[in-house]
DSSP file (Angstrom, degrees, kcal/mol; ACC not computed):
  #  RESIDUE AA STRUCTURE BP1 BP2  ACC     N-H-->O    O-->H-N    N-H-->O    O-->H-N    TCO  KAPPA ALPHA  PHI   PSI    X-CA   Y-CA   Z-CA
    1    1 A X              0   0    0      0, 0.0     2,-1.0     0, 0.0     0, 0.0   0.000 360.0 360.0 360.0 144.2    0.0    0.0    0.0
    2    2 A X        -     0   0    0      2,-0.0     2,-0.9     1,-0.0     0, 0.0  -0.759 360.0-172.5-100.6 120.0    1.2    3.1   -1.3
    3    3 A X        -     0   0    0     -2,-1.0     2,-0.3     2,-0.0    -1,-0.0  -0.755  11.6-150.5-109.9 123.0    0.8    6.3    1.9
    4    4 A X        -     0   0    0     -2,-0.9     2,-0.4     2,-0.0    -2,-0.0  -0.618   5.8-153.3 -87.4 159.1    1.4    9.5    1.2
    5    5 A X        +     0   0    0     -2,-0.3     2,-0.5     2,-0.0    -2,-0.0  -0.995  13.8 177.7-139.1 117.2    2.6   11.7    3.8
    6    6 A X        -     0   0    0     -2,-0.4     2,-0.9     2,-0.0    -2,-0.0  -0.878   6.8-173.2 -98.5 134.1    2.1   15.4    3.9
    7    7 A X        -     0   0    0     -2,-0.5     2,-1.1     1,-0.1    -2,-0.0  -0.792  30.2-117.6-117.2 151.6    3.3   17.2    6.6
    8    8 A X        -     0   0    0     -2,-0.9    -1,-0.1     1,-0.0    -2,-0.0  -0.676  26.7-132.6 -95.9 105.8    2.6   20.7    7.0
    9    9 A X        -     0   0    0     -2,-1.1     2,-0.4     1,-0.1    -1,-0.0  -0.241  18.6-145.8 -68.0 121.4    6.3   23.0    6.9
   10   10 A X        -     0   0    0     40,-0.0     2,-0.1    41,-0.0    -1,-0.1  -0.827  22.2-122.2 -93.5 128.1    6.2   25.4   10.1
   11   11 A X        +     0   0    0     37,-0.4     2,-0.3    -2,-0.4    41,-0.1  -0.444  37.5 177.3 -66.8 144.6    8.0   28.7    8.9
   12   12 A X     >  -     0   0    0     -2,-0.1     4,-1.9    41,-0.1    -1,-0.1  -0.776  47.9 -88.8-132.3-154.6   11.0   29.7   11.1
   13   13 A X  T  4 S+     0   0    0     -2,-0.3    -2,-0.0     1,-0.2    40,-0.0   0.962 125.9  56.6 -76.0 -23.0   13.5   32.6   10.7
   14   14 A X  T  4 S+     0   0    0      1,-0.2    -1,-0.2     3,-0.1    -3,-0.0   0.684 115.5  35.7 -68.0 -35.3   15.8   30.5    8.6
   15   15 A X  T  4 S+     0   0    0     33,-0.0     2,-0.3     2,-0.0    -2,-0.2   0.733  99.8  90.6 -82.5 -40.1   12.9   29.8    6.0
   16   16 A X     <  -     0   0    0     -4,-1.9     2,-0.5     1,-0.0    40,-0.1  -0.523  58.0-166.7 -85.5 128.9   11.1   33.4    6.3
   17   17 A X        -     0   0    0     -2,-0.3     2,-0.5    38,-0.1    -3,-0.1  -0.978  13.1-146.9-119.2 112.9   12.6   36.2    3.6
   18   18 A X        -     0   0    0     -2,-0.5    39,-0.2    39,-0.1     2,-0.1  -0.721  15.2-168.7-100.6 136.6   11.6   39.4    4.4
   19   19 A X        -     0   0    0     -2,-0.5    39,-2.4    39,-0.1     2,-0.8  -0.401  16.0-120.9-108.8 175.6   11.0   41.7    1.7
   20   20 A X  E     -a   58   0A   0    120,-0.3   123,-4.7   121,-0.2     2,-0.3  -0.837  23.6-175.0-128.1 147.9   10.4   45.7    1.8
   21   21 A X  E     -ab  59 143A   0     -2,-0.8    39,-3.1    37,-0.7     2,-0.4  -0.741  12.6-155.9-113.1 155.1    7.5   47.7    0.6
   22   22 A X  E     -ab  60 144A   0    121,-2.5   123,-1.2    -2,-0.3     2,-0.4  -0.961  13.9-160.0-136.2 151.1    6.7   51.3    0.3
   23   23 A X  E     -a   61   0A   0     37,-1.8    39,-1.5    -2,-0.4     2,-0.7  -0.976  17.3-142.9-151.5 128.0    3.0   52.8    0.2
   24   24 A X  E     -a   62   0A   0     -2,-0.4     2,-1.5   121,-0.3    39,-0.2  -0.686   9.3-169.0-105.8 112.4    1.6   56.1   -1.0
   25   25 A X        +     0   0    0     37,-3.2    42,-0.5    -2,-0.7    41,-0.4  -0.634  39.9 139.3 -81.2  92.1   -1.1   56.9    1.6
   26   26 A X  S    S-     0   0    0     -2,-1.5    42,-0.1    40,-0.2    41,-0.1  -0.758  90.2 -15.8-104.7 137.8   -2.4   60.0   -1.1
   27   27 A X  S    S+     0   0    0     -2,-0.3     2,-0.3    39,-0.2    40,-0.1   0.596 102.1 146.9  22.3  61.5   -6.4   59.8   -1.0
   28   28 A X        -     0   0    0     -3,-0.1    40,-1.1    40,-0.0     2,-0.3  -0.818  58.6-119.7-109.4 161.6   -6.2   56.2    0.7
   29   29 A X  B  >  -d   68   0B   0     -2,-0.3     4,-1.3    38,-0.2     5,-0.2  -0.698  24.1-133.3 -98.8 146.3   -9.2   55.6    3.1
   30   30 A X  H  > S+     0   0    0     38,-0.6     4,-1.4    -2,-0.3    -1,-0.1   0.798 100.8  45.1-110.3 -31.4   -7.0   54.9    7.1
   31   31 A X  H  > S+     0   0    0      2,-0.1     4,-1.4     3,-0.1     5,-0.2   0.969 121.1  34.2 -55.0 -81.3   -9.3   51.7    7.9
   32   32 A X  H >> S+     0   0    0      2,-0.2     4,-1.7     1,-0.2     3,-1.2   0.898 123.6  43.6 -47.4 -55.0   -9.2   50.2    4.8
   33   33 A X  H >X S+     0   0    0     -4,-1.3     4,-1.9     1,-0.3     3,-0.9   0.937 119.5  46.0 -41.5 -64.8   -5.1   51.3    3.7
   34   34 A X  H 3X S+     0   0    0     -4,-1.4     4,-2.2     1,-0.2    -1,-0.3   0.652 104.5  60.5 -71.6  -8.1   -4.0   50.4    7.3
   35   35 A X  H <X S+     0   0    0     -4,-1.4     4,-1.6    -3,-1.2    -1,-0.2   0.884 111.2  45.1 -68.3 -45.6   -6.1   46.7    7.4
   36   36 A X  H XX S+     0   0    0     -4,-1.7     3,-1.4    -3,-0.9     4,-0.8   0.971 111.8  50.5 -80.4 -34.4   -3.8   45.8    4.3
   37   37 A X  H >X S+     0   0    0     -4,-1.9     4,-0.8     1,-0.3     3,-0.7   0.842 108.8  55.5 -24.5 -66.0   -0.7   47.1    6.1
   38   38 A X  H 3X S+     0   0    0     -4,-2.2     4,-1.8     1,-0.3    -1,-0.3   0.701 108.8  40.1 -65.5 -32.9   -1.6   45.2    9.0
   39   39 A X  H <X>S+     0   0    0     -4,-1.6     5,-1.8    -3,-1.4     4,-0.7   0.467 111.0  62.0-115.3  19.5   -1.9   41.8    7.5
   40   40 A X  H <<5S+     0   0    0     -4,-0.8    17,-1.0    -3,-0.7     5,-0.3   0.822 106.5  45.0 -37.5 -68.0    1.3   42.7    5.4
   41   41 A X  H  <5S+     0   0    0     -4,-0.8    -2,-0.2    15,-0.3    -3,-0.1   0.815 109.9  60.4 -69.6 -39.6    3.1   43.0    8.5
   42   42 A X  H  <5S-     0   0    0     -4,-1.8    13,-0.4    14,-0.2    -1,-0.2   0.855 105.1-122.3 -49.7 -56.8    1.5   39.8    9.6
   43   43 A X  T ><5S+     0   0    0     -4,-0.7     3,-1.3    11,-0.1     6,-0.2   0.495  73.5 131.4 126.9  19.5    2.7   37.6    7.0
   44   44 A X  T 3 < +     0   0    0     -5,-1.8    -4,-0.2     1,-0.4    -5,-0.1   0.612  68.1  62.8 -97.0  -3.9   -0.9   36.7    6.0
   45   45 A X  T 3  S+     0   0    0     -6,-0.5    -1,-0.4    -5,-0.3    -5,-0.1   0.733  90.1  89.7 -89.7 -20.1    0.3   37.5    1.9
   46   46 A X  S X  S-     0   0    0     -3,-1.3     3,-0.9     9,-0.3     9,-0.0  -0.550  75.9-146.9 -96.1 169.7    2.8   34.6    2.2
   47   47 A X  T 3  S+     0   0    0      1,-0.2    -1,-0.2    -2,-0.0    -3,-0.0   0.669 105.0  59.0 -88.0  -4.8    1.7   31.2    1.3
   48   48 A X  T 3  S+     0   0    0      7,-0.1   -37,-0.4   -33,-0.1    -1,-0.2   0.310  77.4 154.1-108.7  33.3    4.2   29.9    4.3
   49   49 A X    <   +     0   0    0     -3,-0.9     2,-0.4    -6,-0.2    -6,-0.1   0.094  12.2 165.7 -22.5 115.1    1.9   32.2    6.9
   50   50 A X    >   -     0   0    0      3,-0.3     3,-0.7     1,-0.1     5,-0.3  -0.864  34.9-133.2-145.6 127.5    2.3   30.5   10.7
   51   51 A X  T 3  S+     0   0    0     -2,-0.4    -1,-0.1     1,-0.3    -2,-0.0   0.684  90.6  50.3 -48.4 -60.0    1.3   32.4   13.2
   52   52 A X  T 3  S+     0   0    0      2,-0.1     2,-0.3   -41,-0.1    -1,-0.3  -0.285  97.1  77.0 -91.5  55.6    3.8   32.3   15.7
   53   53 A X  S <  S-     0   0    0     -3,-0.7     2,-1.4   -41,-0.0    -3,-0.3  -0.985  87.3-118.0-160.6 147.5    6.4   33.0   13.6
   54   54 A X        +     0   0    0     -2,-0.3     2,-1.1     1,-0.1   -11,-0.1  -0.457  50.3 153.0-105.3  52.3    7.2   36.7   12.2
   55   55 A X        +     0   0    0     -2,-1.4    -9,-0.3   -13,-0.4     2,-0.2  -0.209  30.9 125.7 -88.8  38.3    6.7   36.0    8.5
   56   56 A X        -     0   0    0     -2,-1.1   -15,-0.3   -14,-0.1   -14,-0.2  -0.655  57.4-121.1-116.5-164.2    5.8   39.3    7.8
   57   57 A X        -     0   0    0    -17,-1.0     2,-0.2    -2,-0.2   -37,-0.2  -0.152  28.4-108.4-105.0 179.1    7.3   42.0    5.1
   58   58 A X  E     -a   20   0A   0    -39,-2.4   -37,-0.7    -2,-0.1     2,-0.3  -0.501  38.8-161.9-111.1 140.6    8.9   45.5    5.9
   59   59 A X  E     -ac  21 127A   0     67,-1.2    69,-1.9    -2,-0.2     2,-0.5  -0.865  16.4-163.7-158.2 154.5    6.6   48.7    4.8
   60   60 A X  E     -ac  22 128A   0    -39,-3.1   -37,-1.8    -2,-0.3     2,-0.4  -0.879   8.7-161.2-104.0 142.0    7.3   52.1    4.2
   61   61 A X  E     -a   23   0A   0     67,-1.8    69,-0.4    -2,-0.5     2,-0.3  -0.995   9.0-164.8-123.1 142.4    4.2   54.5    4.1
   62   62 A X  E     +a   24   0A   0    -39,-1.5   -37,-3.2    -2,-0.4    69,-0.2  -0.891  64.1  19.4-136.6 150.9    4.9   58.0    2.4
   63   63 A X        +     0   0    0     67,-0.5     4,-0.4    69,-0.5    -1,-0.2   0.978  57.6 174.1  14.6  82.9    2.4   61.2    2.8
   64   64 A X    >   +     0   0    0     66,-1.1     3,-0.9    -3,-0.2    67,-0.1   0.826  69.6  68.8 -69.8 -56.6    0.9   60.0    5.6
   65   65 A X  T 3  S+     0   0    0      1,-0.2    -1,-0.2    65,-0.1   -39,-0.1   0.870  87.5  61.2 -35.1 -48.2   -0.8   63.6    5.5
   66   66 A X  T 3  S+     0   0    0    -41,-0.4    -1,-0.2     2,-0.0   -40,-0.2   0.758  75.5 127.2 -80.2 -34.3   -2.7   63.0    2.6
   67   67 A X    <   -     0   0    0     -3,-0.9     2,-0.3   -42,-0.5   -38,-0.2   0.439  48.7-144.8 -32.8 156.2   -4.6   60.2    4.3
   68   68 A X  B     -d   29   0B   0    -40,-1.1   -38,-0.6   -42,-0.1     2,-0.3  -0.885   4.8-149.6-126.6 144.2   -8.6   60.6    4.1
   69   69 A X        -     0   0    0     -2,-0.3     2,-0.4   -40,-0.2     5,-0.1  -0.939  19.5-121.7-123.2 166.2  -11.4   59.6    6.7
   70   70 A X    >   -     0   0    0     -2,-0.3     3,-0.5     2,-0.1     2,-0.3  -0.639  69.7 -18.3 -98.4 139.6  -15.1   58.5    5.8
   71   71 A X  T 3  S-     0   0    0     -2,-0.4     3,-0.3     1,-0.2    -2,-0.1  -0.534 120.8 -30.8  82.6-141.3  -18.3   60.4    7.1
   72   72 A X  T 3>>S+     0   0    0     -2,-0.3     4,-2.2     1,-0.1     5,-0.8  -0.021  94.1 115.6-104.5  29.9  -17.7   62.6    9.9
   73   73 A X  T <45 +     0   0    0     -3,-0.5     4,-0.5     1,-0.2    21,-0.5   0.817  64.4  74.8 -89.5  10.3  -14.9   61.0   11.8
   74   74 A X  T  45S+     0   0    0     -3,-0.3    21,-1.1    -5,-0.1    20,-0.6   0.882 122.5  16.9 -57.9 -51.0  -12.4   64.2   11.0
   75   75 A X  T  45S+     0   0    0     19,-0.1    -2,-0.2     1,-0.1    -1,-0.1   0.811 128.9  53.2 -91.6 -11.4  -14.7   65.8   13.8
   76   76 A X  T  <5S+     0   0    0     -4,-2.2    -3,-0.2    17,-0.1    -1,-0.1   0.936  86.9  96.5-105.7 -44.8  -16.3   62.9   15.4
   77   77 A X      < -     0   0    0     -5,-0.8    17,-1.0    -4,-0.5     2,-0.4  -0.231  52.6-164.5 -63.7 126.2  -13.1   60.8   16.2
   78   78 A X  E     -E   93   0C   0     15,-0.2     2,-0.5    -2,-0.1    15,-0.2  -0.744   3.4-156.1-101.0 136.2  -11.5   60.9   19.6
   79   79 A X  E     -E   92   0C   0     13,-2.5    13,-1.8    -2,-0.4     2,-0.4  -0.982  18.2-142.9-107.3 134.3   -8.0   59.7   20.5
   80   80 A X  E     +E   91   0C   0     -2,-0.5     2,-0.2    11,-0.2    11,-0.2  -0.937  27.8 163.4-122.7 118.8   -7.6   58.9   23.5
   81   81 A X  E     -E   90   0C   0      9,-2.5     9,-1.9    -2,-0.4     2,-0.3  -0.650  11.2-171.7 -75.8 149.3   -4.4   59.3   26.3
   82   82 A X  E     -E   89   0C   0      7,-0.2     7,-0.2    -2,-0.2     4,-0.1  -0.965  18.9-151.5-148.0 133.8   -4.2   59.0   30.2
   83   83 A X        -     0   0    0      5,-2.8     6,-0.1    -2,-0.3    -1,-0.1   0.698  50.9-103.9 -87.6 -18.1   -0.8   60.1   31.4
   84   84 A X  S    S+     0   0    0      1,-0.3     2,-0.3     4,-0.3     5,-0.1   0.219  91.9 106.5 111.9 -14.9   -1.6   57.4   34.5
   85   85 A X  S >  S-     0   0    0      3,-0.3     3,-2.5     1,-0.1    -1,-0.3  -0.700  88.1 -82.3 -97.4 160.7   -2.4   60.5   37.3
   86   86 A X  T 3  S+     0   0    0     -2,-0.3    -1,-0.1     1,-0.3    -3,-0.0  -0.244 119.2  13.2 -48.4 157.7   -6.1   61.2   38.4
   87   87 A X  T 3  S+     0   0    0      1,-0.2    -1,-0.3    -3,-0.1     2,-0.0   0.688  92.1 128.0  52.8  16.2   -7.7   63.3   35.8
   88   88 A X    <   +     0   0    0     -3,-2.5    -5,-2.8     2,-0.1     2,-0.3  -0.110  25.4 118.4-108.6  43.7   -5.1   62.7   33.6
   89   89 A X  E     -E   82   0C   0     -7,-0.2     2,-0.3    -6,-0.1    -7,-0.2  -0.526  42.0-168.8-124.7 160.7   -6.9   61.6   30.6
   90   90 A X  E     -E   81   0C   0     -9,-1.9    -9,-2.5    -2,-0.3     2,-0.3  -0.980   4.1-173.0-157.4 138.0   -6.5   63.9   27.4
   91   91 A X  E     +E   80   0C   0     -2,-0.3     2,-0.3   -11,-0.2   -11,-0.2  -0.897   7.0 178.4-125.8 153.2   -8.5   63.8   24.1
   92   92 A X  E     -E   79   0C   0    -13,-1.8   -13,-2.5    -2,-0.3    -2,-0.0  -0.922  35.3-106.6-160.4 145.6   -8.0   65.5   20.9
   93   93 A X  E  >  -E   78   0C   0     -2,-0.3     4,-1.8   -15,-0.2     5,-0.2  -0.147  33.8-108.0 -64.0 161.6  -10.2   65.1   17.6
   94   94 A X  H  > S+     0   0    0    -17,-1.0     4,-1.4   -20,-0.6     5,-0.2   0.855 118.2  64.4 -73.2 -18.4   -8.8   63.1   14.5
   95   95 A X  H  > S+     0   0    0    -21,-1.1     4,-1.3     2,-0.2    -1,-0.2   0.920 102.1  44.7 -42.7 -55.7   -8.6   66.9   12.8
   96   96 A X  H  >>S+     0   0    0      1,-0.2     4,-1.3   -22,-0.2     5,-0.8   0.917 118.4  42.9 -78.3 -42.0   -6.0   68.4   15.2
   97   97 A X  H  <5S+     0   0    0     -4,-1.8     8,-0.6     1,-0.3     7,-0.3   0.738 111.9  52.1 -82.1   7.3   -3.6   65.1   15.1
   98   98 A X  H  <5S+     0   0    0     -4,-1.4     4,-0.3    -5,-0.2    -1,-0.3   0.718 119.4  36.7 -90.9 -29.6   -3.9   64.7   11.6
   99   99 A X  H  <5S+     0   0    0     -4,-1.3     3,-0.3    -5,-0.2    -2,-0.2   0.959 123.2  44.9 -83.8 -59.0   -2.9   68.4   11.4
  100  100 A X  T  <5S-     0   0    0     -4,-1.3     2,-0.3     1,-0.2    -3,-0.2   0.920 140.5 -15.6 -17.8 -76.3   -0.4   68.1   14.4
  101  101 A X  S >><S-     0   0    0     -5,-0.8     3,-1.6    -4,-0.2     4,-0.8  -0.590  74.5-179.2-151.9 103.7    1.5   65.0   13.7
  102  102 A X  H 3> S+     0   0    0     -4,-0.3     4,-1.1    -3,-0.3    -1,-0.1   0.705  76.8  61.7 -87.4   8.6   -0.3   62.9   11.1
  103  103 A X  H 3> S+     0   0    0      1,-0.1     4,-1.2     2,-0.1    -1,-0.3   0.484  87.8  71.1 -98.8  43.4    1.4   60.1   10.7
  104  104 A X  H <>>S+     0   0    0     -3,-1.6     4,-2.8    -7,-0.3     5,-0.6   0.909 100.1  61.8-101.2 -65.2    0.8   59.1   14.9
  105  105 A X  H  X5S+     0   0    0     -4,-0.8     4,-3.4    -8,-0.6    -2,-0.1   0.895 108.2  41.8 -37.7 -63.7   -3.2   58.5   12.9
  106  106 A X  H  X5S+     0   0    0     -4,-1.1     4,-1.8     1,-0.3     5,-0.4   0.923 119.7  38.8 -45.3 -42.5   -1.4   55.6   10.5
  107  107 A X  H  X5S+     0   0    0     -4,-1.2     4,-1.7     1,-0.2     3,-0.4   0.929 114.3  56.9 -81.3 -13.8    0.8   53.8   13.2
  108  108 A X  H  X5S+     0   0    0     -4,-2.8     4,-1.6     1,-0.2    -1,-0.2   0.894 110.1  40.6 -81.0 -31.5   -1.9   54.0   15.7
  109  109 A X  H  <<S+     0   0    0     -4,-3.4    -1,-0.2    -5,-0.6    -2,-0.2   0.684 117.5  49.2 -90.5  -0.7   -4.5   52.3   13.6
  110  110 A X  H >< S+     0   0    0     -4,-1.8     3,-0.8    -3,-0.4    -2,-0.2   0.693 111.5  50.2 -80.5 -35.6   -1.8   49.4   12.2
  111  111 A X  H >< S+     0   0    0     -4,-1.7     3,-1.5    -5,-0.4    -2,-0.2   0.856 106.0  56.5 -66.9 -37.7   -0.6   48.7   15.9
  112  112 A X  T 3< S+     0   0    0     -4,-1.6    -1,-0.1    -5,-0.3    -3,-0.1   0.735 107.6  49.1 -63.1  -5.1   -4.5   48.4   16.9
  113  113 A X  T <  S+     0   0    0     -3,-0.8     2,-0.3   -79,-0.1    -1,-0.2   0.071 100.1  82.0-115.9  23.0   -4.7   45.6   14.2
  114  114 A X  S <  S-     0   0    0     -3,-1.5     6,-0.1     1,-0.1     7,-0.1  -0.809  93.3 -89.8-119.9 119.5   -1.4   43.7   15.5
  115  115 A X        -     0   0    0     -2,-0.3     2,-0.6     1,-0.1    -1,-0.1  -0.038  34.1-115.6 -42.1 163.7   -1.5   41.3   18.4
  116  116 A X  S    S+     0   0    0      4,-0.1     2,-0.3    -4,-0.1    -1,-0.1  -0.448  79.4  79.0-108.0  60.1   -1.0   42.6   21.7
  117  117 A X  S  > S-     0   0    0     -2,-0.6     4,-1.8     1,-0.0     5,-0.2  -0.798 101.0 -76.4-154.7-126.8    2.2   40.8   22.5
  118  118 A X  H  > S+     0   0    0     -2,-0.3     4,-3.1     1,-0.2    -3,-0.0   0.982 128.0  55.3 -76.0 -29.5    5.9   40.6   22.1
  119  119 A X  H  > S+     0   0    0      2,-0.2     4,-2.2     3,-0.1     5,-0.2   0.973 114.6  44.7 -50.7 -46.3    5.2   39.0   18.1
  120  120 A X  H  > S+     0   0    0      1,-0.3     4,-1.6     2,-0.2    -2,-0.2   0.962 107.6  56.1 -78.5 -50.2    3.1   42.2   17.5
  121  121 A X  H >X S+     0   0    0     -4,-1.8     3,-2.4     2,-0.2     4,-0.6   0.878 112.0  43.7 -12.5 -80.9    5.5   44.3   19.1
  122  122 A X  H >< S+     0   0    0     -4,-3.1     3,-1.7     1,-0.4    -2,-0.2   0.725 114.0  44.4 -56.5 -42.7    8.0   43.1   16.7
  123  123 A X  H >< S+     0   0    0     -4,-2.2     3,-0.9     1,-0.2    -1,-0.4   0.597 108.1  61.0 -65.6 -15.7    6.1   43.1   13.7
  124  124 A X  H X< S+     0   0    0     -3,-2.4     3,-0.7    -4,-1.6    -1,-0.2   0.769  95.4  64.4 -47.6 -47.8    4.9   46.5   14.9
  125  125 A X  T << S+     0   0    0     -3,-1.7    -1,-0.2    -4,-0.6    -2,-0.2   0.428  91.5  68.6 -80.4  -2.7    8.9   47.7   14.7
  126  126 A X  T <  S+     0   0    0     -3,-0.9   -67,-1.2   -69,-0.1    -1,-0.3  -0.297  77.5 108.4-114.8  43.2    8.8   47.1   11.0
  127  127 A X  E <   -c   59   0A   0     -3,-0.7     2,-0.5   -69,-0.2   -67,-0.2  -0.730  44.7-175.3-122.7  49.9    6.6   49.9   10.4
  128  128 A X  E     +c   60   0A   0    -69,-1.9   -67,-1.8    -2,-0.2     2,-0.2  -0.728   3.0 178.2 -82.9 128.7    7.7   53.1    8.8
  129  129 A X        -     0   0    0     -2,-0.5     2,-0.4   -69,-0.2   -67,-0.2  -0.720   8.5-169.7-124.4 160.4    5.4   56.2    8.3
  130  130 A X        -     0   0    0    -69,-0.4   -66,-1.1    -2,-0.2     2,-1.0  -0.953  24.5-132.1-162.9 121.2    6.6   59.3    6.8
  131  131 A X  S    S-     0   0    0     -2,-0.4     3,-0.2   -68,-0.2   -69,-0.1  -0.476  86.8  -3.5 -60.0  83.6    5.2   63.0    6.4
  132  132 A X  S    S-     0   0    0     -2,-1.0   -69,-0.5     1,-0.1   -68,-0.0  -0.109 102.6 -58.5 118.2 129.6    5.8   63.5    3.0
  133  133 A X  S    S+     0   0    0    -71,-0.1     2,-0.2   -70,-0.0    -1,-0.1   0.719 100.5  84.6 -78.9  -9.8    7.4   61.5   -0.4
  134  134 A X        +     0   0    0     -3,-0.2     2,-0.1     2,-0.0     0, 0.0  -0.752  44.6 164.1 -93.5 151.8   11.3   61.1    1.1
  135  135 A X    >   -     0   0    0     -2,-0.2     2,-0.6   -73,-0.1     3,-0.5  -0.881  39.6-127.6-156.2 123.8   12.0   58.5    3.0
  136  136 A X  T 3  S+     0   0    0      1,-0.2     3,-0.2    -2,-0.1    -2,-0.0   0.139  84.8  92.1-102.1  57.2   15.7   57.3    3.8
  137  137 A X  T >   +     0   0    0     -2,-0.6     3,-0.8     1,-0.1     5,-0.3  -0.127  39.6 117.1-108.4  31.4   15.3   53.7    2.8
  138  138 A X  G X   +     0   0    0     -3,-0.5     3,-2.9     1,-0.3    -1,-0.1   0.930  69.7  65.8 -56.9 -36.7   16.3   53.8   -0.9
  139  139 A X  G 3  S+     0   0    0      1,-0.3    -1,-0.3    -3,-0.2    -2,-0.1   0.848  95.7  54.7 -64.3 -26.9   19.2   51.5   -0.3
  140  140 A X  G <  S-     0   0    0     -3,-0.8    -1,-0.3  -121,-0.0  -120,-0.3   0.333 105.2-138.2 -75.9  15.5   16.6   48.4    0.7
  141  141 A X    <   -     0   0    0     -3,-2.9  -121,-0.2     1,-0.1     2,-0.1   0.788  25.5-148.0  11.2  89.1   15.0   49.2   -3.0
  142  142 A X        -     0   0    0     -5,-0.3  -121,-0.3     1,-0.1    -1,-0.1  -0.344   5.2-118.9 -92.0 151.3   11.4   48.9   -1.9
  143  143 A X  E     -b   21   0A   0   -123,-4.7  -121,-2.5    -2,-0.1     2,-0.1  -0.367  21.5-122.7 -82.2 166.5    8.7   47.8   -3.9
  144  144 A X  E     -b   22   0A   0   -123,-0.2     2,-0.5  -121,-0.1  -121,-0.2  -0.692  32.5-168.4-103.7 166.3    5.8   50.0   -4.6
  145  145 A X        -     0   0    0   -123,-1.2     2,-0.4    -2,-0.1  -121,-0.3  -0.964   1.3-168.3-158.0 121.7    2.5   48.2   -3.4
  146  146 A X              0   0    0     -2,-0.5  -123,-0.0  -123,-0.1    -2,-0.0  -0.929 360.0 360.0-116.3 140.8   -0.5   49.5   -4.3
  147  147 A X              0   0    0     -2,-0.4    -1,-0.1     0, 0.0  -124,-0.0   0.437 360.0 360.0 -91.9 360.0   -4.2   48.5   -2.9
């Protein structure tokens, strides 16, 4: 009798090639743009995707300003801080911190779509957002990646 045997190959660090991509948030929507970002980082585009393993790609995001929101959520979205003392809780609409320091909009909504532990950390650290079309990553010749 003939058995075939598949076994299913677990990715490690030795196996995983990470590659790097650059993405121009101009008129991109910040839910949708940063969802593909997220499972980018993840590893969820390769076919040897494992969870616990850090299979994911590199990305640059460039004019991070330009970034768009749907409806009212320029006025209507709060971000929210607490510096950790009573009263210490601080809000500011998505308007002033897109105007203030916009790309803090991108990485905060791609870290929120990351696990919350030391893997999402890492994949987190592979995250570069930029105000603007330079960037000083030429030398990794990144790919353009379009949604």
């Amino acid at each position: 009798m003939n058995t075939l045997s598949f076994k299913t190959k677990s990715a490690n660090d030795a196996y995983v090639k990470h590659e790097w991509h650059i993405v121009d948030a101009t008129n991109q929507t910040v839910g949708r743009m940063c969802a593909k970002i997220a499972a980018i980082l993840r590893g969820k585009n390769k076919p040897y995707y494992t969870p616990h393993t850090d299979c994911g790609d590199y990305i640059i995001v460039i004019n991070a300003e330009k970034v768009k929101f749907t409806g009212n959520k320029l006025a209507d979205k709060e971000y929210l801080t607490y510096t950790g003392y009573p009263g210490g809780q601080k809000k500011e609409i998505a308007k002033d911190v897109l105007n203030r320091r916009p790309e803090l909009v991108v990485e905060r909504a791609v870290k929120g779509m990351l696990p919350k532990n030391r893997l999402g950390r890492a994949m987190y650290k592979k995250l570069f957002v930029y105000v603007g079309a330079e960037h000083p990553h030429a030398a990794q010749k990144p790919s353009p990646l379009t949604f």
